[in-house]
NUNU-50812 format. One record per residue (C-alpha): residue number from 1; residue in three letters; x, y, z; chain. Coordinates in Angstrom, 1 decimal, decimal comma. Layout:
  num  residuo      px      py      pz  cadena
  NUM      Ala       X       Y       Z       A
...
END
This chain:
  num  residuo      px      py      pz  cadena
    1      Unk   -15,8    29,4     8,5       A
    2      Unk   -18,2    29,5     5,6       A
    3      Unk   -22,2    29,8     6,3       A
    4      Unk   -25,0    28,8     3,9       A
    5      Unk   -28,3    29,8     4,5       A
    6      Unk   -30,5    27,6     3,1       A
    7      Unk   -34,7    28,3     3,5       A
    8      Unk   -35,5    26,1     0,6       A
    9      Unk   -35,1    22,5     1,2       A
   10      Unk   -32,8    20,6    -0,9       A
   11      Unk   -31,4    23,7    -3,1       A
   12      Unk   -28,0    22,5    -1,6       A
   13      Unk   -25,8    20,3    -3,6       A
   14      Unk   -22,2    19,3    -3,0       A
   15      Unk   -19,6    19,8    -6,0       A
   16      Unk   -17,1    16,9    -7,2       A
   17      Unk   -14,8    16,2    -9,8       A
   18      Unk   -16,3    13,5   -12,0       A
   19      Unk   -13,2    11,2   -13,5       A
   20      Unk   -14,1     9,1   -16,0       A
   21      Unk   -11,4     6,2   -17,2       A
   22      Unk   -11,4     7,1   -21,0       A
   23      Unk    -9,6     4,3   -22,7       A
   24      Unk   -11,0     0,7   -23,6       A
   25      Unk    -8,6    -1,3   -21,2       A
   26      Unk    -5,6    -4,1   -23,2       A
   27      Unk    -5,5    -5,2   -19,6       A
   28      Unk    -9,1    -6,9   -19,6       A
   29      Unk    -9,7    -4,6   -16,4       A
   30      Unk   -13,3    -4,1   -15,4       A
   31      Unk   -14,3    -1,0   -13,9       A
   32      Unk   -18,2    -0,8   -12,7       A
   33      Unk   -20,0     2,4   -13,8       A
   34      Unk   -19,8     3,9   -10,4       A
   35      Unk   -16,2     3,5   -10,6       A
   36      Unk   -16,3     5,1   -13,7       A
   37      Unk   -17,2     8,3   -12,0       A
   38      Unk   -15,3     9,0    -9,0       A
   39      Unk   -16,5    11,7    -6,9       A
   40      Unk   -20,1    11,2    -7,0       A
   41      Unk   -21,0    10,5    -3,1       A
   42      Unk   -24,2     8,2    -2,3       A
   43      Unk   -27,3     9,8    -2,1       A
   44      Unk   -27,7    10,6     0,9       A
   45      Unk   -24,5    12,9     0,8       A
   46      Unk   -26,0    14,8    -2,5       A
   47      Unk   -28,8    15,9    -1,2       A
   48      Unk   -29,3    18,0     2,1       A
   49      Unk   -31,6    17,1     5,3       A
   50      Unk   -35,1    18,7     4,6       A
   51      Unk   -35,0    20,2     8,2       A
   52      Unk   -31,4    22,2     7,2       A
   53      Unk   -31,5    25,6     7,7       A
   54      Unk   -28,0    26,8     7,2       A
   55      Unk   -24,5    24,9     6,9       A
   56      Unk   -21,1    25,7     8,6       A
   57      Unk   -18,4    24,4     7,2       A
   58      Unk   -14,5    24,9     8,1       A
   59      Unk   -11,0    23,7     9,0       A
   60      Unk   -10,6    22,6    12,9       A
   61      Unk    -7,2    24,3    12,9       A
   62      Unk    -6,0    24,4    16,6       A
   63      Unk    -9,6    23,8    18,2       A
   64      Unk   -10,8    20,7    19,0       A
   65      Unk   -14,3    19,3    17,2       A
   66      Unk   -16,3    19,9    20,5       A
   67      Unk   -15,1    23,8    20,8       A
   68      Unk   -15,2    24,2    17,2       A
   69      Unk   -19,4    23,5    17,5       A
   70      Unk   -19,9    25,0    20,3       A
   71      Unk   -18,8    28,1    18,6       A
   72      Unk   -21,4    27,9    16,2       A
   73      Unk   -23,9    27,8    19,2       A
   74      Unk   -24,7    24,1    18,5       A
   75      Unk   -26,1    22,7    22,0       A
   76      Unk   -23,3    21,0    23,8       A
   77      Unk   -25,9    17,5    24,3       A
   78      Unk   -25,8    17,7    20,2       A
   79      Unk   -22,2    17,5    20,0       A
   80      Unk   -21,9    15,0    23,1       A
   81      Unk   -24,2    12,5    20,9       A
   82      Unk   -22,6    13,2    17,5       A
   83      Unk   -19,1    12,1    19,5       A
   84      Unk   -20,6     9,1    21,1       A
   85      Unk   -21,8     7,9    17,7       A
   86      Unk   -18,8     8,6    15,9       A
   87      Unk   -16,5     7,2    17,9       A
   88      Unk   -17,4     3,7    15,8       A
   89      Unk   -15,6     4,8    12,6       A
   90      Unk   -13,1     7,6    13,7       A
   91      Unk   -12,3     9,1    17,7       A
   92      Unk   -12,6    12,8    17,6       A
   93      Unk    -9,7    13,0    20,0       A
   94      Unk    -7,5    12,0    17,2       A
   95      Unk    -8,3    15,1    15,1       A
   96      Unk    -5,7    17,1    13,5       A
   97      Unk    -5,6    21,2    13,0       A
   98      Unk    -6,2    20,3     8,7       A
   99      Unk    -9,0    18,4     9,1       A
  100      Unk   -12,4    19,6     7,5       A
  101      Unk   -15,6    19,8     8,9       A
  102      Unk   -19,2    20,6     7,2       A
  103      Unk   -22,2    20,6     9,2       A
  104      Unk   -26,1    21,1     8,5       A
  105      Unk   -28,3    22,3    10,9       A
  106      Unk   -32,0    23,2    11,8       A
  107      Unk   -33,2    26,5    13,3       A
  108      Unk   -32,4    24,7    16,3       A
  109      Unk   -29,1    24,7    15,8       A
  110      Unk   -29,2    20,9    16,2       A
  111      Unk   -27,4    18,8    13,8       A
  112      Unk   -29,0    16,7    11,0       A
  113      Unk   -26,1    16,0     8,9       A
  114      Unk   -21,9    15,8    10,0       A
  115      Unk   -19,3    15,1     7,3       A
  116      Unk   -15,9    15,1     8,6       A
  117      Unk   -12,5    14,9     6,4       A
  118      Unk    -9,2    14,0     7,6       A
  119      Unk    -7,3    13,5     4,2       A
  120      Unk    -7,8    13,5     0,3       A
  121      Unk    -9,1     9,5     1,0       A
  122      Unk   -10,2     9,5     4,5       A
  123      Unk   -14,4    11,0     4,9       A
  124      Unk   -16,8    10,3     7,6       A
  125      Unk   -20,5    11,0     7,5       A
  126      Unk   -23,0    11,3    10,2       A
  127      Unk   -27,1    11,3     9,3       A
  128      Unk   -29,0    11,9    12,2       A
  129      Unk   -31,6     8,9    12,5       A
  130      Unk   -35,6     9,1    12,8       A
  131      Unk   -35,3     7,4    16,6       A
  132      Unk   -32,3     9,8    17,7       A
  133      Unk   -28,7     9,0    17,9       A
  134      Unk   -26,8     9,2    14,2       A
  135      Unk   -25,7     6,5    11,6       A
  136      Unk   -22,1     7,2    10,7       A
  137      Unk   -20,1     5,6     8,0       A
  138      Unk   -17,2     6,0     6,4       A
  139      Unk   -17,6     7,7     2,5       A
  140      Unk   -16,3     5,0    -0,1       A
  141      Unk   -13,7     7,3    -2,0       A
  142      Unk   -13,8     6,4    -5,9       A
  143      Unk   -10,6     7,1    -7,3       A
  144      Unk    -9,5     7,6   -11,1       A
  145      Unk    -7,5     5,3   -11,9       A
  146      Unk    -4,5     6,3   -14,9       A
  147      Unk    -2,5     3,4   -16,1       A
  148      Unk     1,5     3,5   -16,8       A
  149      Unk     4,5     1,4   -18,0       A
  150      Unk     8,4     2,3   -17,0       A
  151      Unk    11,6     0,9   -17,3       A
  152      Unk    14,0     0,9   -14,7       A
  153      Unk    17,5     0,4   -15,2       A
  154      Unk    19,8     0,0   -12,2       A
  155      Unk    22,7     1,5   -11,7       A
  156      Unk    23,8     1,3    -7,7       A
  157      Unk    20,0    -0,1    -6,4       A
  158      Unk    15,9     0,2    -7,0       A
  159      Unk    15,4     3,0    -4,8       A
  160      Unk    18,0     5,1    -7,3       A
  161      Unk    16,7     3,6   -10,2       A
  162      Unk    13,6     4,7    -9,3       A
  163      Unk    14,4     8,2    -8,8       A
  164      Unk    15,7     8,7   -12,1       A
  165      Unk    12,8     7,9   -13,4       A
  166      Unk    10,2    10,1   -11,9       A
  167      Unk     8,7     8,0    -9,5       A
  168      Unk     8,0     8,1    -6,3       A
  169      Unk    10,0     5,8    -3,6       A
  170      Unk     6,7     3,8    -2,9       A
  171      Unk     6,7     2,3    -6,1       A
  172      Unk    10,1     0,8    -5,0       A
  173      Unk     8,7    -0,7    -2,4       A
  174      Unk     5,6    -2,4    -3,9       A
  175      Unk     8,1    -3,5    -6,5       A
  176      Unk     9,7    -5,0    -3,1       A
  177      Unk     6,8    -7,0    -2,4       A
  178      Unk     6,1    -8,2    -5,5       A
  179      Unk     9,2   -10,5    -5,5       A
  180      Unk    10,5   -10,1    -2,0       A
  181      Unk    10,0   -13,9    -1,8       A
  182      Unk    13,1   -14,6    -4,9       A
  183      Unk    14,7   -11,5    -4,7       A
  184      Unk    17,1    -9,6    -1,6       A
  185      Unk    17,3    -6,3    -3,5       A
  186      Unk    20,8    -5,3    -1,3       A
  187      Unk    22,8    -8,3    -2,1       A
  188      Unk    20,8    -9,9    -6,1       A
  189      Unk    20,6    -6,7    -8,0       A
  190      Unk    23,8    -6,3   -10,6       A
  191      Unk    24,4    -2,5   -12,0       A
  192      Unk    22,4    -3,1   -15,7       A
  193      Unk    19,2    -5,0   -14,1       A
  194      Unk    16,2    -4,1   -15,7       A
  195      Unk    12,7    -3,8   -14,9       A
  196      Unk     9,9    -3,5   -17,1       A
  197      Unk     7,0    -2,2   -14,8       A
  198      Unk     3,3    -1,8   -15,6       A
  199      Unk     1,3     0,1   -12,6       A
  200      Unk    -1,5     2,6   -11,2       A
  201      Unk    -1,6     5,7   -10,5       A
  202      Unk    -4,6     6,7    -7,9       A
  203      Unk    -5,9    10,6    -8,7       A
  204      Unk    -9,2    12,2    -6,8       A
  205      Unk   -10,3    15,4    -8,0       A
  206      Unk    -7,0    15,7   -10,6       A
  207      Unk    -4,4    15,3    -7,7       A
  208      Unk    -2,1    12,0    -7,6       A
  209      Unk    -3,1    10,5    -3,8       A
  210      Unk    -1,5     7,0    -4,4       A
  211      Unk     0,3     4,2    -6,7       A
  212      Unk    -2,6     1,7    -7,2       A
  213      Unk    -1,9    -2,0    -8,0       A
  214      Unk     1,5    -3,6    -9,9       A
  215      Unk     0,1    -5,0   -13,0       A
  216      Unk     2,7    -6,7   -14,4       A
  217      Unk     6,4    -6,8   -13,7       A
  218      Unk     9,5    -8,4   -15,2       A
  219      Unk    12,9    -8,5   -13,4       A
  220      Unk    15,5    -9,4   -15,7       A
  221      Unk    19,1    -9,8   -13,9       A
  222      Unk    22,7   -11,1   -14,3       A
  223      Unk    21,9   -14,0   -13,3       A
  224      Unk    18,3   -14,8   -13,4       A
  225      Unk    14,6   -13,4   -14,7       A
  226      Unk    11,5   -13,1   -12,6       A
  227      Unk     7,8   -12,1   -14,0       A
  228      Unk     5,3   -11,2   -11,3       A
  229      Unk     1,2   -10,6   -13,2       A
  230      Unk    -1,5    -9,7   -11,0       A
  231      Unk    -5,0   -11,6   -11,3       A
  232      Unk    -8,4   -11,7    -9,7       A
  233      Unk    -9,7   -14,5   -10,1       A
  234      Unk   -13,0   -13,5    -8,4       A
  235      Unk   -12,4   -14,5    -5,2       A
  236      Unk    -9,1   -12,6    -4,1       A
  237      Unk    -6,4   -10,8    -6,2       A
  238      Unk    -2,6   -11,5    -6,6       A
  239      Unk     0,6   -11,7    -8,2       A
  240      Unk     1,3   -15,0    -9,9       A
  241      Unk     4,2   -15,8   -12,3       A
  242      Unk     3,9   -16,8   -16,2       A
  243      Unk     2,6   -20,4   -15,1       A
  244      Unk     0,2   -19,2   -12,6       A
  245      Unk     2,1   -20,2    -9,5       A
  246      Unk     1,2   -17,7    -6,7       A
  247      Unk     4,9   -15,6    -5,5       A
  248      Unk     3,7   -15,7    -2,1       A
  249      Unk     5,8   -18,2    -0,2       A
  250      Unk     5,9   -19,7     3,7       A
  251      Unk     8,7   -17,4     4,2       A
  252      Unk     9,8   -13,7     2,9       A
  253      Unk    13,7   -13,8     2,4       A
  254      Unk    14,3   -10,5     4,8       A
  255      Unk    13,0    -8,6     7,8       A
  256      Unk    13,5    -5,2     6,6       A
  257      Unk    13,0    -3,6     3,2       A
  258      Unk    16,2    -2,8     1,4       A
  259      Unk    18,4    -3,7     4,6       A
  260      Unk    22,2    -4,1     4,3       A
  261      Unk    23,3    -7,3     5,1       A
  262      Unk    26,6    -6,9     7,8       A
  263      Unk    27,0   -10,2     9,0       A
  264      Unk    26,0   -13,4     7,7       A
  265      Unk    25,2   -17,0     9,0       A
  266      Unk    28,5   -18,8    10,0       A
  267      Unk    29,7   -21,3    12,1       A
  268      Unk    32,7   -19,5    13,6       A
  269      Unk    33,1   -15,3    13,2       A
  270      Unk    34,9   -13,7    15,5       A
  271      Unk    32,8   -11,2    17,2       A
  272      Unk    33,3    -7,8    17,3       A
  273      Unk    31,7    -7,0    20,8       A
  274      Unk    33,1    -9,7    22,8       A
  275      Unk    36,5   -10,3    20,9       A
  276      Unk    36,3   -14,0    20,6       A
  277      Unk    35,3   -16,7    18,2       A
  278      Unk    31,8   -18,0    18,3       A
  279      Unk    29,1   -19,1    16,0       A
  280      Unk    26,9   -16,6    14,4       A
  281      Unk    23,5   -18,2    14,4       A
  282      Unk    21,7   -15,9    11,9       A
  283      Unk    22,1   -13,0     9,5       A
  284      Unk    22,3    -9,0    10,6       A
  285      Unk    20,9    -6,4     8,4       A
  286      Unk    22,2    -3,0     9,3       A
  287      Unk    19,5     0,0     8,8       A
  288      Unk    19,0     2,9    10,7       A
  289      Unk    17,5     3,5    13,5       A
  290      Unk    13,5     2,7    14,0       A
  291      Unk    13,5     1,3    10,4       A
  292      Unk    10,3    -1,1    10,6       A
  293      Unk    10,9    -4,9    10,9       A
  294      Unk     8,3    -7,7     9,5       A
  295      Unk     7,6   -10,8    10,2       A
  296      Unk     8,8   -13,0     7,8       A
  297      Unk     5,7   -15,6     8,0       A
  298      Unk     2,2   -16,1     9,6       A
  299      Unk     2,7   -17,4    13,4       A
  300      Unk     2,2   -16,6    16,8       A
  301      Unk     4,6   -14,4    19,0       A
  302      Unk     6,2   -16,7    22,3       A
  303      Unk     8,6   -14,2    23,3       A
  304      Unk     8,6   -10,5    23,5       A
  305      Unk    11,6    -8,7    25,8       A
  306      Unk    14,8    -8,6    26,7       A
  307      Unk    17,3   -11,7    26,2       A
  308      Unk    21,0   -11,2    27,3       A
  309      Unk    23,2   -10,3    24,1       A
  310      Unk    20,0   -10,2    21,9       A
  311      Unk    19,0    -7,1    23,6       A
  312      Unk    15,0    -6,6    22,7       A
  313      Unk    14,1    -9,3    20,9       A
  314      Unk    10,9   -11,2    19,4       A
  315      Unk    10,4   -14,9    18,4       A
  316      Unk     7,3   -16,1    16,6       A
  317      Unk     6,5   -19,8    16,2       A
  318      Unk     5,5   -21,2    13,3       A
  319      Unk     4,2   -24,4    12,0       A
  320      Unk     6,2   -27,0    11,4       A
  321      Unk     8,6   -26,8    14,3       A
  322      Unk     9,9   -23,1    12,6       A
  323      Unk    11,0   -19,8    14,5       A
  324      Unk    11,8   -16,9    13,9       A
  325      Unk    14,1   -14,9    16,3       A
  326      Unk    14,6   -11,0    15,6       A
  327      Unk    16,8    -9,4    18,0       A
  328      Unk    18,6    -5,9    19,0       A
  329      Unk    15,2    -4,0    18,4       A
  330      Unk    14,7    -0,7    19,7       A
  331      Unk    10,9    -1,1    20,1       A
  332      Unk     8,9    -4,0    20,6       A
  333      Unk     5,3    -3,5    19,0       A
  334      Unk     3,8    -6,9    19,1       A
  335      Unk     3,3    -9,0    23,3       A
  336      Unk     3,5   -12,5    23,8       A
  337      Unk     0,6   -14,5    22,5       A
  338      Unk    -0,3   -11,9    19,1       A
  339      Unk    -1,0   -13,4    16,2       A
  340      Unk     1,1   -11,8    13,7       A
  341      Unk     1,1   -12,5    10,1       A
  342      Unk     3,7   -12,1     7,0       A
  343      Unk     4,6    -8,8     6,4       A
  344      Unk     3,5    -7,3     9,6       A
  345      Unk     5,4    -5,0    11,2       A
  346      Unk     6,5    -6,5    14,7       A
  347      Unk     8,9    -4,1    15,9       A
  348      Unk    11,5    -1,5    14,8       A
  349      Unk    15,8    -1,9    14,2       A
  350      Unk    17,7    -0,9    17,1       A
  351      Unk    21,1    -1,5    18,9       A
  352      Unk    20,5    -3,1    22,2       A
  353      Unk    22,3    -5,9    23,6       A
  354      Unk    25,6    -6,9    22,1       A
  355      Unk    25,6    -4,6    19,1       A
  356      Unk    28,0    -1,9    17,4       A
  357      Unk    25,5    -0,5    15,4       A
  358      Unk    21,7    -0,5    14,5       A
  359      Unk    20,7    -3,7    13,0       A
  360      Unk    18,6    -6,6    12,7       A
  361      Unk    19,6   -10,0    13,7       A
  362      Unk    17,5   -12,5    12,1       A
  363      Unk    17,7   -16,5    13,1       A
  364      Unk    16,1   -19,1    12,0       A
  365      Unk    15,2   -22,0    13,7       A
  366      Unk    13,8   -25,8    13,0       A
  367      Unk    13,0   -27,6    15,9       A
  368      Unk    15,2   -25,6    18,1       A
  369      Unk    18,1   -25,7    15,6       A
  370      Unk    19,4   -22,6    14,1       A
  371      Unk    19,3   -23,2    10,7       A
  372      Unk    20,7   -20,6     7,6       A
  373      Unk    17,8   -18,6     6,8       A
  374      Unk    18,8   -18,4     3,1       A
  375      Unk    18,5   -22,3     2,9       A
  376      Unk    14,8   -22,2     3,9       A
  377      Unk    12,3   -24,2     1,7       A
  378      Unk    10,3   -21,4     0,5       A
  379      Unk     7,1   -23,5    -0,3       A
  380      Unk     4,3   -21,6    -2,2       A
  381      Unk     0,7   -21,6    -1,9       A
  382      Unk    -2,0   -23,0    -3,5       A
  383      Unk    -1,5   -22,3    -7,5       A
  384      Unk    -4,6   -20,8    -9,9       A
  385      Unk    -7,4   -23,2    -9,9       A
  386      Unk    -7,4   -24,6   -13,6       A
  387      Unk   -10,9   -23,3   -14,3       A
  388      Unk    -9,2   -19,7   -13,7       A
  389      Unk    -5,8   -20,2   -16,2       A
  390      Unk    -7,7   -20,4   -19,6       A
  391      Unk    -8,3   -16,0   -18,2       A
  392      Unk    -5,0   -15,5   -17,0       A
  393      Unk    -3,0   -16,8   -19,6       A
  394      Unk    -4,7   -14,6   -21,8       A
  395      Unk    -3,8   -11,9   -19,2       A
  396      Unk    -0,2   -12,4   -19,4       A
  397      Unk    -0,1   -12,8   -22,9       A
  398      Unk    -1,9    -9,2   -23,1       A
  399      Unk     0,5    -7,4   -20,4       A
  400      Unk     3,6    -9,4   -21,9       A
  401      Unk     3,1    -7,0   -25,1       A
  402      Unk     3,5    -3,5   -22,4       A
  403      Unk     6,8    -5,4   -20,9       A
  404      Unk     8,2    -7,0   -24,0       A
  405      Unk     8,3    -3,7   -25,7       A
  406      Unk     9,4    -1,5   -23,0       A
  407      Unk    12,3    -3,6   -22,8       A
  408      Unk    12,9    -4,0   -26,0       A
  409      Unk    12,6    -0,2   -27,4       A
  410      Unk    13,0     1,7   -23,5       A
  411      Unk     9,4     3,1   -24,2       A
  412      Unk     7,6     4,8   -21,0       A
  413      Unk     3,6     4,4   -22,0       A
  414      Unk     0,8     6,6   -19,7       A
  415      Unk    -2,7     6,9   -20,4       A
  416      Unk    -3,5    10,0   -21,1       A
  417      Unk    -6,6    12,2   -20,6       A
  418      Unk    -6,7    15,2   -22,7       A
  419      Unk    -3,5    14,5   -25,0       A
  420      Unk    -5,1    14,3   -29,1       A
  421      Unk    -1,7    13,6   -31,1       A
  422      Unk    -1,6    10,4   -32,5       A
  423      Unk     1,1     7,8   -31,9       A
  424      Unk     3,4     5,5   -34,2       A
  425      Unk     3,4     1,7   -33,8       A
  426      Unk     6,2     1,0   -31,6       A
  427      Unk     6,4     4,3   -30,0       A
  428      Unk     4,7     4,9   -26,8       A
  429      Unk     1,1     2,3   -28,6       A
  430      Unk    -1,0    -0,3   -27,0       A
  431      Unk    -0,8    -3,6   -28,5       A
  432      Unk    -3,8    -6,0   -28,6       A
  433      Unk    -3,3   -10,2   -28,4       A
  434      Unk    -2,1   -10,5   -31,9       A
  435      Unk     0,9    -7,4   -31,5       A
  436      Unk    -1,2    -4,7   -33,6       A
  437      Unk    -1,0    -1,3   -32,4       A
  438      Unk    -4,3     0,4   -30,7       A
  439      Unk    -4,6     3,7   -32,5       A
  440      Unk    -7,4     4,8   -30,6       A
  441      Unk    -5,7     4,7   -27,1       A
  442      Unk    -3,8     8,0   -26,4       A
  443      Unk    -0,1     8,1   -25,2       A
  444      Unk     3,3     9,4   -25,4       A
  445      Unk     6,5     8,5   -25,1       A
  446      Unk     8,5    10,7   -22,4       A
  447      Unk    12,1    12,2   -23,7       A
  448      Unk    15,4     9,9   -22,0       A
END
């Protein structure tokens, strides 16, 4: 536990990293000032209650927040009303031995200010208020934000594709996401796929916290190419394709993320459990145990519990006389009459019922009739208003130039900070609308 004395009002500051993005942005992103300099807390957080005397700061480790206080002789009434107040935004009883703590207090020993950290993106503050009690919020974490662009060749699946290259497992599944209305990546991706990937990375204080947003993608398969671009257009973000139709369909193609499909939809299989011929009313995805399942589409949840050879299984309604029925689940996590939407996770694979092994069985339905959920309409939403395509185009034409050549010449491009070599056109550069390299953008090509 570290103590400052402090007899001079405000002569306390607290230190952050100040990360500022360096590079004039081909994307047309727009980053405000104070996103500019992450780090830099409001205000209030700079500057120290006029009425501190000292501050005690620490780690919890296996105390809880109440004993941790008391043991700085804080009156027990103090931390009773800092708890009540903060239960709003985070419940102490949720604390972890790694959290952070920093406290200011008066010659009293009662508290005037409480900031609390779980995590490199998770901060709560506490001010203590003129009428008594404390306003608590939680800290808006700015984040430097480094741009990148990767190819990724596959050779047995995206997870291993991904691998190869560096990356982190979560960019394969917000690559997923992106076109997990076209694309089942078990049974559509062919060893040579390639995809051309522009992306985030999310840093705070110099250390990598989390992938940011998928810029622009392009899948380009055996058999067919897909282009996802993501674009604000003021009101709410997303991922469009080249025309400015929106990816997000009625219906996501599967459950689970990266699930093998055992069984498919059939009219007569012979079943393994019960050793006879019957129809198979829906498709199984094996994955182990506990994997998470979604819900394919926005509805509302009519059953939740067990069903003879379904085992543990949830069906959602939908409009238009659709349901969805996902069965052998070894946990159930929505009840019936939740409102669940697409991409929601409902409840987790399991084995129950009539089941060899731990899978999903996912059935469709239309007006009671099961129906193959591959031949599902997958109707969009609402397209780019036309006041908002003059932007976008001009968007895609920009990020087009990052996927083009990465394709084209297998070129991995990163902004870089600090790096002061210069680059060749065609080698690791920045292309503006009319193809000409960016000289003043730093970059560098990584070795194959």
């Amino acid at each position: 536990m570290l103590i400052h004395q402090q007899p001079v009002a405000g002569s306390l500051r607290i230190a952050f990293f100040s990360l500022i993005l360096l590079f004039s942005d081909p994307f047309s992103l727009s980053f405000s000032a104070q996103n500019e300099a992450p780090g830099n807390p409001p205000a209030a957080a700079q500057t120290s209650p006029s009425s501190t005397t000292a501050v005690f700061e620490g780690q919890l480790k296996n105390n809880t927040v109440y004993d941790t206080l008391l043991s700085i002789k804080i009156p027990a009434t103090e931390i009773i009303a800092l708890s009540n107040s903060f239960k709003m935004v985070f419940d102490f009883r949720f604390s972890r031995p790694k959290d952070m703590y920093q406290v200011y207090v008066d010659s009293d020993r009662r508290i005037q200010k409480f900031v609390y950290k779980t995590g490199l993106l998770d901060e709560y503050e506490a001010t203590k208020k003129n009428e008594g009690g404390y306003r608590v919020l939680k800290r808006e974490i700015q984040l430097y934000r480094q741009v990148a662009a990767k190819l990724f060749t596959i050779d047995t699946s995206l997870c291993q594709a991904v691998g190869e290259r560096g990356e982190s497992q979560k960019i394969a599944g917000l690559i997923a996401e992106i076109f997990a209305w076209d694309i089942d990546f078990y049974l559509y991706p062919r060893k040579g796929d390639r995809i051309a990937v522009v992306f985030e990375r999310c840093y705070k204080d110099g250390m990598f916290v989390k992938y940011g947003n998928i810029l622009a993608a392009k899948y380009v398969g055996a058999q067919d190419t897909f282009t996802a671009y993501y674009f604000d257009d003021g009101q709410q973000g997303g991922h469009y394709d080249e025309s400015g139709q929106p990816l997000k369909k009625m219906f996501l193609r599967t459950p689970v993320k990266f699930g093998k499909m055992t069984s498919s939809f059939a009219i007569r299989r012979f079943h393994p459990v019960s050793k006879r011929y019957k129809a198979h009313t829906g498709i199984d995805y094996g994955a182990p145990m506990g994997t998470p399942i979604f819900a394919t589409a926005n509805g509302k949840v009519i059953f939740s519990g067990r069903k003879g050879g379904y085992g543990k299984l949830i069906i959602v309604k939908h409009p238009n006389g659709y349901q969805t029925y996902y069965g052998h689940c070894s946990r159930l996590l929505k009840k019936r009459g939740s409102l669940v939407e697409q991409g929601q996770v409902i409840a987790h694979v399991g084995k129950t019922g009539l089941a060899t092994g731990p899978h999903v069985h996912y059935e469709v339905r239309v007006n009671g009739k099961p129906i193959n959920p591959n031949a599902v309409k997958k109707s969009r939403g609402e397209p780019l208003h036309p006041a908002s395509l003059a932007e976008f185009k001009q968007t895609v034409s920009r990020r087009n130039h990052f996927l083009n050549n990465l394709l084209e010449d297998a070129t991995e491009l990163v902004m870089s900070r600090n790096e002061k070599k210069k680059t060749r056109p065609g080698v690791g550069s920045v292309f503006d609308d009319r193809g000409h390299a960016l000289s003043r953008h730093t970059l560098y090509q990584a070795a194959e």
